[in-house]
N, C-alpha and C positions, 0 to 999 in steps of 0.2 A: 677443609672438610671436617666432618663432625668426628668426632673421637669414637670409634666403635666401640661395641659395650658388651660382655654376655649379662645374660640377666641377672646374675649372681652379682657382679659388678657394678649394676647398674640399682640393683637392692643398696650394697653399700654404698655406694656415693649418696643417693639421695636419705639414706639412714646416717648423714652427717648434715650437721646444719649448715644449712643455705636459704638462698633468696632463690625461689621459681621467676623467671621471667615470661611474659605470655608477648611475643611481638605482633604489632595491630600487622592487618593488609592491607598492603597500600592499593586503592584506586584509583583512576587516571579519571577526568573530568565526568567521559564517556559511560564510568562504571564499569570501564574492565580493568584486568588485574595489571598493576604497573609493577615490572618484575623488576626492573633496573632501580627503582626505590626503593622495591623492598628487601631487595639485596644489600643496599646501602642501609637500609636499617638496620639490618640483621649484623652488619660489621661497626655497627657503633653501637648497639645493648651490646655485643661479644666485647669492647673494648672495657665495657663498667664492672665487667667479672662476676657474673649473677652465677647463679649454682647449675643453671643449665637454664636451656630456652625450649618453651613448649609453641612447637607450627600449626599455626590454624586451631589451635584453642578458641574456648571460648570468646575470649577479646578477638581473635584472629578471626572473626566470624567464620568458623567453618559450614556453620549452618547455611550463609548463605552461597557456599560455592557450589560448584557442581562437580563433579568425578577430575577431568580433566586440569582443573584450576588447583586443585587438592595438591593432585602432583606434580604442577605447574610450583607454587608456591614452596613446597617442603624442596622441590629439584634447588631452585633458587637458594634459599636458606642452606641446605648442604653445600654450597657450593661457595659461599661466604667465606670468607676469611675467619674461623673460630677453633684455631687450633686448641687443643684441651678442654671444650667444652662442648659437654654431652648437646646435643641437637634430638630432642625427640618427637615425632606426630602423631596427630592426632587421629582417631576412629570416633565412629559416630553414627548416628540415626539406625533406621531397622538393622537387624544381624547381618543379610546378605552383603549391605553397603558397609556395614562398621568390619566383617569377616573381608570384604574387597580395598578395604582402605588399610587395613594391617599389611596385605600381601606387597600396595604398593610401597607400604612404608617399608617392607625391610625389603624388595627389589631396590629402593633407591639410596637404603644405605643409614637408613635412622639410626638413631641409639638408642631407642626405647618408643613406646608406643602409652598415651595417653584415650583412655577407654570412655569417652564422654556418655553421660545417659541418653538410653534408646530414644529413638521419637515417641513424645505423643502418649503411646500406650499405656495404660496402669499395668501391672503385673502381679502376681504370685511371685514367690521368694523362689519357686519351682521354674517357673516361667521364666524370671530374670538370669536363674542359675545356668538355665541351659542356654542363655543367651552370652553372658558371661564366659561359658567354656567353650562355646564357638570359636571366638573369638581367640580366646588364650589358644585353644587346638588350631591353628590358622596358621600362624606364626611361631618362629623361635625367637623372636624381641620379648626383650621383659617389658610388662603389662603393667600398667599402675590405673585400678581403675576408680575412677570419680566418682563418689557417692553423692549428691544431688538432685532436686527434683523428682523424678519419677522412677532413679536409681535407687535404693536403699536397700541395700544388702544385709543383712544378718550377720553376726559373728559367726554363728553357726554354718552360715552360705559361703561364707567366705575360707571359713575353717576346710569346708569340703572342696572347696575348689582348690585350694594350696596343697592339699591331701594328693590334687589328682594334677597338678600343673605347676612343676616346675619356675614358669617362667611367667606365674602371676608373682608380682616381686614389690607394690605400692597397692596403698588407699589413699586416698584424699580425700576428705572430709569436709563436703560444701554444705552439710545439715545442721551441725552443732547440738546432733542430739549426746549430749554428754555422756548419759548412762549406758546407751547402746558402743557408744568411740572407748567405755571403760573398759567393754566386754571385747570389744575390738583389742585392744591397748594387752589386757592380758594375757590374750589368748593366744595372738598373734605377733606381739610386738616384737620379738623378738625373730620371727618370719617374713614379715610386710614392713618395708621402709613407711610409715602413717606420716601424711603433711595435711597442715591447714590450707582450706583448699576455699573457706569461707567470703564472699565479695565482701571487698573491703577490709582483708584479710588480716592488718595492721591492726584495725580495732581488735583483733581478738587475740593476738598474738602471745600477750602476755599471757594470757587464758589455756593458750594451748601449750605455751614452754612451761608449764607449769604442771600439766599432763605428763610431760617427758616427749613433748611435739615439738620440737626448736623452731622445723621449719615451714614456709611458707610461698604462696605465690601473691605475688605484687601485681596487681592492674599500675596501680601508681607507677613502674618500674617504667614503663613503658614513654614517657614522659618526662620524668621528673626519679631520672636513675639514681643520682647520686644522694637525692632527698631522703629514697626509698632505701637505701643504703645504710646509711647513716640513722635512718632509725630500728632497722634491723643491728645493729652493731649495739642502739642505746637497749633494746631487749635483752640482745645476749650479754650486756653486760652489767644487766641488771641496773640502768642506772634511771631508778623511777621518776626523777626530778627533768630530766630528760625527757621521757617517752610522755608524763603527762603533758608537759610546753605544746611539745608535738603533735599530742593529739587533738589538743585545745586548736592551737594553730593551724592546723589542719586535717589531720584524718577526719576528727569529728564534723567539721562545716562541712566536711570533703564527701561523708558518707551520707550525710544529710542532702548534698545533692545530688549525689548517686540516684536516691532511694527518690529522687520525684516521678518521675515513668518508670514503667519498665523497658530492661533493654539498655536504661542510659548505663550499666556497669560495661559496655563497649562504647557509647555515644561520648560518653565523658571522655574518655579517657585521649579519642578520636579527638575532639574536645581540646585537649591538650597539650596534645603533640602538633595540632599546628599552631597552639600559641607559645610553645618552645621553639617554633621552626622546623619543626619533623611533622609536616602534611601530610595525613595520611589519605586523603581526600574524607568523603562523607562515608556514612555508614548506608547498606543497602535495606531496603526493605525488608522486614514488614519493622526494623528500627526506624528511631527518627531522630535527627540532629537535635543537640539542644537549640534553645530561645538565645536570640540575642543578649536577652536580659542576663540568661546562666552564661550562659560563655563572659560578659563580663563580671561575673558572681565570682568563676573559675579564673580567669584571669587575676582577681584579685587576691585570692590565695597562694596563685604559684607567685604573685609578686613579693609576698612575704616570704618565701623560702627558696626560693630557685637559687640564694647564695649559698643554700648551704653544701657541705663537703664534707665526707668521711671523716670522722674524729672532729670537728667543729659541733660545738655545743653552745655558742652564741647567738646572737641576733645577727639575722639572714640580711642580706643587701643585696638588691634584682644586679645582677650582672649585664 
């Protein structure tokens, strides 16, 4: 079971560096949800020691599940074998359904609740605010919520809702508008645990420990754990000779194929995990698998590092 949290608790933990893990959903051929796999997933990211695991995140397509699979998935994952590590779910789309996805999240026991951006809509800072404290007023989990896409919150927005709620306790920052994350970082930093929340998150890492932002969430994690590991370790310990090798060798080629469609920051990584031997089947519409061509593009990269291991700073050998 997941370690319970109050949100106080759950501010500090994630206000010490770590590595976010996002675990994919596994599929069964048929396109329904294969729970007995993804249970077994979830007991082998909890073996690599990541800073917690986020359910049906973005990688986790939450977008594409429907009510029932939500808590279908998060039941499973609670139910995992991860003693000491945070387990938290995710909310999302219009208010009603992100307000009914919090509720099931702390009936079934989360440790924290992940606030992905609304559907679709543009917004008013008015608009999103009162969508935001929905939300936080729904639940007693602490709230960490994702600024991305058609989320972007204000310092000032944010400032009023920590004013008025407890148990708003994270940002995450998928924009990289620097000036605005300053105003953030001042005002609030010592309020809101702030993580790099950026695809592709490695490329910017250094960018953001440099802010006073340690940590991050890995798509790469998902896949290629102990890689992702090992180069969060060459960040934090500042060893530039390192993290450049790394990027060269792969974040940079890595994010480069990311960035061919959209969507492929879950396709890839999907991508991945079955040419590590962790299948998580395909991805569901309106995504699309990569090309044969990228999957062996991607193949050839994890061949280059799949040896590597925590504290190993050498040249990788495929296992």
């Amino acid at each position: 079971m997941s370690t319970p949290l109050t949100p106080d608790a759950l501010r500090r933990h994630l206000a010490e560096p770590g590595l976010l893990a996002f675990p994919l959903t596994d599929f069964a051929p048929d396109g329904s949800f294969a729970a007995d796999r993804f249970q077994a997933r979830i007991e082998w990211m909890a073996a690599h020691r990541p800073h917690a695991l986020v359910i049906a995140g973005g990688a986790g397509e939450y977008f594409s599940l429907d009510r029932d699979e939500r808590a279908a998935v998060l039941a499973r994952a609670l139910d995992a074998r991860t003693a000491g590590l945070p387990i938290i779910a995710s909310a999302g789309g219009g208010t009603r359904d992100a307000v009914d996805a919090a509720r099931t999240a702390e009936r079934l026991g989360a440790g924290g609740l992940l606030l992905l951006p609304p559907y679709l809509a543009e917004s008013s800072q008015a608009g999103l605010e009162a969508h935001l404290a929905a939300v936080c007023a729904s639940t007693s989990l602490g709230v960490v919520v994702y600024g991305r896409a058609n989320c972007r919150p204000r310092a000032e927005t944010l400032a009023r809702l920590c004013d008025r709620f407890p148990n708003l306790v994270g940002y995450k920052d998928g924009l990289g508008e620097f000036e605005e994350l300053w105003a953030i970082r001042t005002r609030l930093g010592g309020r809101l645990a702030v993580l790099n929340g950026m695809p592709t998150a490695e490329v910017y890492a250094s960018a953001y420990r440099g802010m006073g932002i340690p940590s991050y969430s890995s798509a790469v994690f998902a896949f290629l754990p102990e890689y992702a590991m090992a180069f969060f370790d060459a960040v934090a310990a500042g060893r530039l000779a390192d993290v450049e090798r790394m990027m060269a060798e792969f974040f940079v080629p890595y994010g480069r194929l990311r960035a061919r469609q959209p969507g492929y920051a879950v396709a890839i990584p999907k991508a991945g995990a079955a040419l590590v031997g962790r299948d998580a089947g395909l991805v569901r519409p309106p995504l699309s698998d990569p090309t044969p061509e990228e999957r062996d593009a991607l193949a050839a990269l994890i061949a280059k590092v799949s040896g590597v291991r925590r504290g190993t700073t050498g040249a990788a050998t495929l296992h």
